[in-house]
MIDOSE-1310 file (N, C-alpha, C; in nm, 2 decimals, decimal comma, always signed):
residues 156
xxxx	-3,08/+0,82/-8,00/-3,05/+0,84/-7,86/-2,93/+0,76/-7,82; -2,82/+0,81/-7,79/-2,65/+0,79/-7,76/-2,70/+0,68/-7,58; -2,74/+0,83/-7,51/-2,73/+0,76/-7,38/-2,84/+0,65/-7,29; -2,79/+0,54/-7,32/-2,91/+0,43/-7,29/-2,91/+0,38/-7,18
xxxx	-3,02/+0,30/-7,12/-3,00/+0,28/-6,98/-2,90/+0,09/-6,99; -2,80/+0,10/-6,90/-2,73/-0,05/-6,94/-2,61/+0,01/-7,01; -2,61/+0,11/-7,09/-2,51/+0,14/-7,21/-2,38/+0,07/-7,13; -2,33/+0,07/-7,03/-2,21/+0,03/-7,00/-2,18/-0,13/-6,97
xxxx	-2,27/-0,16/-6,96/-2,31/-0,24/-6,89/-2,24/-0,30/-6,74; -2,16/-0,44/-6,68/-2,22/-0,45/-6,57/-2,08/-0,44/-6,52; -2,00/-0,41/-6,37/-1,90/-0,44/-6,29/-1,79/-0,54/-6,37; -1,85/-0,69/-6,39/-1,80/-0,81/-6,41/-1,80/-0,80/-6,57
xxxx	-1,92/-0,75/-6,62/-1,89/-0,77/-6,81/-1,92/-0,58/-6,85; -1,82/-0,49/-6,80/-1,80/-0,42/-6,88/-1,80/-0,37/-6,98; -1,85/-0,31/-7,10/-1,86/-0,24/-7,24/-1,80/-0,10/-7,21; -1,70/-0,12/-7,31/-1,59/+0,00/-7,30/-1,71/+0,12/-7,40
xxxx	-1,72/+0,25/-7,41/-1,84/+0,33/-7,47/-1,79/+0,45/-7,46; -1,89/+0,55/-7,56/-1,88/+0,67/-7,54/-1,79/+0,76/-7,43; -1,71/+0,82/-7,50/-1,65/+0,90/-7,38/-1,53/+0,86/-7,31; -1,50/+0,71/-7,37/-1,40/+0,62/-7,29/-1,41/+0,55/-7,19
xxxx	-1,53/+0,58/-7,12/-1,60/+0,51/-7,01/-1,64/+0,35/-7,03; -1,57/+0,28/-6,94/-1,63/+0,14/-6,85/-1,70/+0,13/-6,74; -1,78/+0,09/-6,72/-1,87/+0,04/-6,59/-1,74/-0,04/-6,49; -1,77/+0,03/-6,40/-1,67/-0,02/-6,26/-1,57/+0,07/-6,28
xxxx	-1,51/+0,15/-6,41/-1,35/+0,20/-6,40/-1,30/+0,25/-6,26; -1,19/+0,25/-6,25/-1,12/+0,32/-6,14/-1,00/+0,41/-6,18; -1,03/+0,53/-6,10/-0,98/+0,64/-6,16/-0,86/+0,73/-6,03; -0,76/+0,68/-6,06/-0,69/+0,80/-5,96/-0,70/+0,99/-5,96
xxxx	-0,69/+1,03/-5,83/-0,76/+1,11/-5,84/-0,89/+1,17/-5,87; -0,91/+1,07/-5,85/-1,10/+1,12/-5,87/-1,19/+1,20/-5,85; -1,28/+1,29/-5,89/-1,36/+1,37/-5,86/-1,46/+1,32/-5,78; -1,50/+1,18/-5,86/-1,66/+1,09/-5,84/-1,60/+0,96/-5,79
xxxx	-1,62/+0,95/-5,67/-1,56/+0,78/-5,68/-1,68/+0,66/-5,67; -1,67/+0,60/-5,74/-1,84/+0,47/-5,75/-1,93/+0,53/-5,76; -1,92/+0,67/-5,86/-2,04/+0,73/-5,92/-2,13/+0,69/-5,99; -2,25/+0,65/-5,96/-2,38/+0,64/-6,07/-2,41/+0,71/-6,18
xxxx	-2,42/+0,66/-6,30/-2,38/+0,79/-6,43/-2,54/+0,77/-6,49; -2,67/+0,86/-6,49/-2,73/+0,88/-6,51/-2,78/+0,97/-6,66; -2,89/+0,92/-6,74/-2,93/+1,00/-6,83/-3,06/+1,10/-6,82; -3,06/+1,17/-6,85/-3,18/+1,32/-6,84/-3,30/+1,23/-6,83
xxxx	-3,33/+1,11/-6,83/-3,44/+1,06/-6,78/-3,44/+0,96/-6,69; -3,29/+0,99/-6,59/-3,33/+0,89/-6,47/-3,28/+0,75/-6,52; -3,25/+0,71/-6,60/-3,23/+0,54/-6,63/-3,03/+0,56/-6,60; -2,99/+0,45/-6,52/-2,83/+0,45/-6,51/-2,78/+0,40/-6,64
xxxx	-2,67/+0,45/-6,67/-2,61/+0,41/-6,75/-2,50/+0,31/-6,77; -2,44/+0,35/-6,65/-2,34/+0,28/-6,56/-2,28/+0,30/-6,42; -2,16/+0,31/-6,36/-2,09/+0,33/-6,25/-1,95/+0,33/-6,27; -1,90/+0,42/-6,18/-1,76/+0,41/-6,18/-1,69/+0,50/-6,12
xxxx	-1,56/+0,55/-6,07/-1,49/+0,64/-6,07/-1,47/+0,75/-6,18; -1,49/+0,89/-6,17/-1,46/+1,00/-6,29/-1,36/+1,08/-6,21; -1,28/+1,07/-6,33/-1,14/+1,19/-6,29/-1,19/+1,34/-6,38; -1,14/+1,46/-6,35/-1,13/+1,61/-6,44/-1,15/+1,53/-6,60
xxxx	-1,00/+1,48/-6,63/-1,00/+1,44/-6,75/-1,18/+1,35/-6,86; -1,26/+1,28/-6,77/-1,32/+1,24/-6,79/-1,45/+1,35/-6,82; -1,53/+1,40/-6,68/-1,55/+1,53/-6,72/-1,55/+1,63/-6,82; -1,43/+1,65/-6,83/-1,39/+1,72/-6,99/-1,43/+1,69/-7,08
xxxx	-1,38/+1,54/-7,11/-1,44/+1,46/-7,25/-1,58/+1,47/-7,27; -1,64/+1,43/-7,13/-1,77/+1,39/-7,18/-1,84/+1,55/-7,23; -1,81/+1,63/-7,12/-1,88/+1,77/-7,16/-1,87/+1,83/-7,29; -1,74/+1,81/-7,38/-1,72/+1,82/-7,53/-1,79/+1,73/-7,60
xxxx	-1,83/+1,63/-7,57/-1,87/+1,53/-7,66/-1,99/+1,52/-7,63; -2,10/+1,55/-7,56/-2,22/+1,53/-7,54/-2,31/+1,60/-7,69; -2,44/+1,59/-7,68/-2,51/+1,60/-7,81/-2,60/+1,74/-7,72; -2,64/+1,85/-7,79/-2,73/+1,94/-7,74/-2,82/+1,88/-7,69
xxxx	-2,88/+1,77/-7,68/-3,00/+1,72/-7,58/-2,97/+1,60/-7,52; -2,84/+1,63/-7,46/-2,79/+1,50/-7,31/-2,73/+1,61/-7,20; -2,76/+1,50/-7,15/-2,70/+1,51/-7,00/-2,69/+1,39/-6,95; -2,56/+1,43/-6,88/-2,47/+1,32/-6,81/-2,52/+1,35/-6,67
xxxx	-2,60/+1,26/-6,55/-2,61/+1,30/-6,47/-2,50/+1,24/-6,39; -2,46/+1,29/-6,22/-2,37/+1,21/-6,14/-2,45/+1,23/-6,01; -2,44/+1,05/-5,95/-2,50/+1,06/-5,83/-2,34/+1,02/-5,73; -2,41/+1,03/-5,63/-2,29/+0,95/-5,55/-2,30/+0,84/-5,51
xxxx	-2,22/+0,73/-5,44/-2,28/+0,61/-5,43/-2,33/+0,54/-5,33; -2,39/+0,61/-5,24/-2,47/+0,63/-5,16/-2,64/+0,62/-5,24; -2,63/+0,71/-5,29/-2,77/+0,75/-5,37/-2,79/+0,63/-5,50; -2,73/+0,62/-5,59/-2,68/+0,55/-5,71/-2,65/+0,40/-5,65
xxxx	-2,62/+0,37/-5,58/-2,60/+0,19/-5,48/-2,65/+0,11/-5,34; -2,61/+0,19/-5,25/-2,68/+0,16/-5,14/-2,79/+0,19/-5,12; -2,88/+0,28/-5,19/-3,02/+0,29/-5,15/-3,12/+0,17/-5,19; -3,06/+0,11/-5,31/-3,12/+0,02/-5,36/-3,10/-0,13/-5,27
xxxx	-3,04/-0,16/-5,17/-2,97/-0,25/-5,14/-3,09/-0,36/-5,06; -3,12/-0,44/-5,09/-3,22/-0,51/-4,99/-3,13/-0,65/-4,90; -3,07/-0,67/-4,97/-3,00/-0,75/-4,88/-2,89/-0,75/-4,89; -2,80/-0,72/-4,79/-2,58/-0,67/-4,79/-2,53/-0,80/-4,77
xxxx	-2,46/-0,79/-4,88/-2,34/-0,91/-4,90/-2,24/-0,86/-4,81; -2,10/-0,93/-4,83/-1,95/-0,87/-4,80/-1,91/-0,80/-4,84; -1,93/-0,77/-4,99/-1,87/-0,68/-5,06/-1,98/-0,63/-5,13; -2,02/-0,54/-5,21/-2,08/-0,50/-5,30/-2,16/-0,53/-5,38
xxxx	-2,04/-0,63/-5,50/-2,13/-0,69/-5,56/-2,21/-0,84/-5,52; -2,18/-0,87/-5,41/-2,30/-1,00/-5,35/-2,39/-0,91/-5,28; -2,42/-0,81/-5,28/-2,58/-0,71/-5,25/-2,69/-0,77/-5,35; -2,83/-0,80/-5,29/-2,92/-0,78/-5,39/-2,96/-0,68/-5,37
xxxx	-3,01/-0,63/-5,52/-3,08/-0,47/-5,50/-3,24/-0,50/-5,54; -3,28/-0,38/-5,53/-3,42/-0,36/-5,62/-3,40/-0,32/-5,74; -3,52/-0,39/-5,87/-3,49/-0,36/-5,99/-3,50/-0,25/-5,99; -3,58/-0,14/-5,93/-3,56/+0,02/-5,97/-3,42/+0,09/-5,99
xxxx	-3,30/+0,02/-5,95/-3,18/+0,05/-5,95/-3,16/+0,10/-6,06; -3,20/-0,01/-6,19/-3,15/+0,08/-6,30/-3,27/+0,17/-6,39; -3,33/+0,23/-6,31/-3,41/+0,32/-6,37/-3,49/+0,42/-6,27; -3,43/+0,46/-6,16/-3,55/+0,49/-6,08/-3,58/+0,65/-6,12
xxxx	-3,55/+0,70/-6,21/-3,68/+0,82/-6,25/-3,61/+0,96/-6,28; -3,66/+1,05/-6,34/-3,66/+1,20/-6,33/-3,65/+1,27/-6,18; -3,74/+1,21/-6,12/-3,74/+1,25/-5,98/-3,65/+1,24/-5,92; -3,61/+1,09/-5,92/-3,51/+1,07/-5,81/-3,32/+1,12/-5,88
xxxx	-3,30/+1,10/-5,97/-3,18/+1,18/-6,01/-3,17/+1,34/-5,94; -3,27/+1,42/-5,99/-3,31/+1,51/-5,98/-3,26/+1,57/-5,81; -3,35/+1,49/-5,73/-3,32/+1,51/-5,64/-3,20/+1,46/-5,52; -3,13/+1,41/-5,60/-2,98/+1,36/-5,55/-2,86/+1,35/-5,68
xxxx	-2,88/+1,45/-5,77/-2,79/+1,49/-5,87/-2,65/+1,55/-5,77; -2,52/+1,50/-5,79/-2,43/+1,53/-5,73/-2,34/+1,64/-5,85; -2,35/+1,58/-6,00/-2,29/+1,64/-6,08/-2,38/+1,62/-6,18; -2,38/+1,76/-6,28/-2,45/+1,74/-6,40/-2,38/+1,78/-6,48
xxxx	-2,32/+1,72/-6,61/-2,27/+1,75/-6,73/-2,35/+1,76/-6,82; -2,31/+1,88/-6,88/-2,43/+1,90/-7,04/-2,32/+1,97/-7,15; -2,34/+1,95/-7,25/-2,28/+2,01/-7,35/-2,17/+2,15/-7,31; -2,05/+2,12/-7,34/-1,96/+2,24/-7,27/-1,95/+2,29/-7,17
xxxx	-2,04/+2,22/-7,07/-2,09/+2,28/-6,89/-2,01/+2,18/-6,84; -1,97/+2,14/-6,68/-1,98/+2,09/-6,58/-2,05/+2,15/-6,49; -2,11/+2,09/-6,40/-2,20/+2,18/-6,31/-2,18/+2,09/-6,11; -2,16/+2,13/-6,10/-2,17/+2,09/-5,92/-2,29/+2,12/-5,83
xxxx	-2,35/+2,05/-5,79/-2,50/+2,10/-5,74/-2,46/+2,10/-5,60; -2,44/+2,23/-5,55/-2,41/+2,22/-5,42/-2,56/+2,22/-5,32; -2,60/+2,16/-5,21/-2,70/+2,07/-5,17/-2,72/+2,18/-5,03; -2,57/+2,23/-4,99/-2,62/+2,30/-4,87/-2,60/+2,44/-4,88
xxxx	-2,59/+2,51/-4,99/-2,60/+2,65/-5,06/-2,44/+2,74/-5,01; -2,37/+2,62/-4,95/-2,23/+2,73/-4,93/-2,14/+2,81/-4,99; -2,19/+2,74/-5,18/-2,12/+2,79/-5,26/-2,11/+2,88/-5,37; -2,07/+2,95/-5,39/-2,10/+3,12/-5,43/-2,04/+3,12/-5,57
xxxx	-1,89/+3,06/-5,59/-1,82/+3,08/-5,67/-1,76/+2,93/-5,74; -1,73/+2,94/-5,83/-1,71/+2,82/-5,94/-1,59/+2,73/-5,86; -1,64/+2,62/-5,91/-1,52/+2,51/-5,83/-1,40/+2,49/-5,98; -1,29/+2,47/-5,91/-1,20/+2,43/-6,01/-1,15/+2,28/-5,99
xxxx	-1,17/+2,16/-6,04/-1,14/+2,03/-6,02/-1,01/+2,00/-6,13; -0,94/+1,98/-6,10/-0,78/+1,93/-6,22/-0,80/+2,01/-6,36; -0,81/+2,16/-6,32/-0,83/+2,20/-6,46/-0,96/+2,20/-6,52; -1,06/+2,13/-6,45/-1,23/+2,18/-6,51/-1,27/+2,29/-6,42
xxxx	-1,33/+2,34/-6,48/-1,40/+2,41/-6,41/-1,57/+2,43/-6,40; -1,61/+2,41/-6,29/-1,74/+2,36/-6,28/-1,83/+2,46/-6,20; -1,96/+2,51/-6,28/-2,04/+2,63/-6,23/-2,08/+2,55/-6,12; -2,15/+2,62/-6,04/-2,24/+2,58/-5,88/-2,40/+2,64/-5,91
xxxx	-2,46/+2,51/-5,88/-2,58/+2,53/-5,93/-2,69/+2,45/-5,75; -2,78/+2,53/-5,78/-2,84/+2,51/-5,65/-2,92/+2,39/-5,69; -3,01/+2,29/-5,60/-3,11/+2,21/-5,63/-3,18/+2,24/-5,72; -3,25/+2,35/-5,68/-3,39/+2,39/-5,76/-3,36/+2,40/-5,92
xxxx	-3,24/+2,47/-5,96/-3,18/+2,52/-6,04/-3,13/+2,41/-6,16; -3,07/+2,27/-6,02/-3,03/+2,15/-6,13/-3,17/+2,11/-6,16; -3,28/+2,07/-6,08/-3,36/+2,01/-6,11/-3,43/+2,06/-6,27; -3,44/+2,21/-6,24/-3,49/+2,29/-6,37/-3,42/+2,25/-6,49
xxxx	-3,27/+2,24/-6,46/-3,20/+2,22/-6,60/-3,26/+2,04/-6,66; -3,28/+1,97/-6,57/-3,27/+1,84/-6,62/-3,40/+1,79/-6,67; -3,52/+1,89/-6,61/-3,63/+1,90/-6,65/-3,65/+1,93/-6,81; -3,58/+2,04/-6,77/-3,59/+2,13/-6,90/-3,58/+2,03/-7,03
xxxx	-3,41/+2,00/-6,98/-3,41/+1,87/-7,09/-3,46/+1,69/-7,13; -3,49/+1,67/-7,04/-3,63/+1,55/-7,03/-3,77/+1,60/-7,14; -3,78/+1,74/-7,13/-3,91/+1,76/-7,17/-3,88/+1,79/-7,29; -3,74/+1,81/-7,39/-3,72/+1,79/-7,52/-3,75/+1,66/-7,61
């Protein structure tokens, strides 16, 4: 199993990994900015900004039974927050941060990458037709629809 929970590990101590990804990167242009990077069973992987280019990579390079999940950082940071610092990282969170579940990805999946896919979970059904981000191109997939796919693959 490639995608572990921690794999990146943290803001401050970094581990460069799969896909070219660091914890905290910052990406001009970005698709995902302080995105939560999630595996098919809910455990974070890391955080950071994702540009098109990143996207791409990972979606070629994934293994037939991953998924890259993307939350936003709303969902993926500040939900967890119990006490707010100045900045971000002086937040305490709750330990669920780095693992809170199948469910909760599920139901606040912003982006899902799977093998040769990008996928956009549009949340308020406006979207009909495929998004194009810096040259990816990414199907539109409804809640129900991501949740099924991530299921699907959880249950492999």
């Amino acid at each position: 199993m490639r995608l572990t929970k921690g794999m990146y590990g943290t803001e401050f101590d970094g581990t460069r990994g799969l896909f070219g990804l660091r914890c905290g990167q910052i990406r001009g242009g970005e698709i995902a900015h302080n995105g939560g990077w999630y595996n098919h069973r809910g455990e974070k992987l890391g955080w950071g900004d994702l540009a098109a280019v990143d996207f791409g990579r990972i979606s070629r390079e994934l293994m037939p039974d991953e998924l890259f999940i993307v939350l936003g950082e709303q969902n993926s940071f500040w939900e967890f927050v119990e006490k707010i610092g100045a900045i971000g990282s002086q937040c305490t969170t709750t330990p669920t941060i780095e693992a809170p579940g199948v469910e909760y990805v599920t139901e606040r999946a912003m982006y899902i990458i799977s093998p040769g896919k990008c996928y956009y979970v549009d949340r308020c059904g406006s979207r009909k037709e495929d998004l194009v981000y810096g040259g990816v191109t990414f199907g539109v997939l409804s809640p129900e629809t991501a949740g099924a796919l991530i299921t699907a693959v959880a249950s492999l």
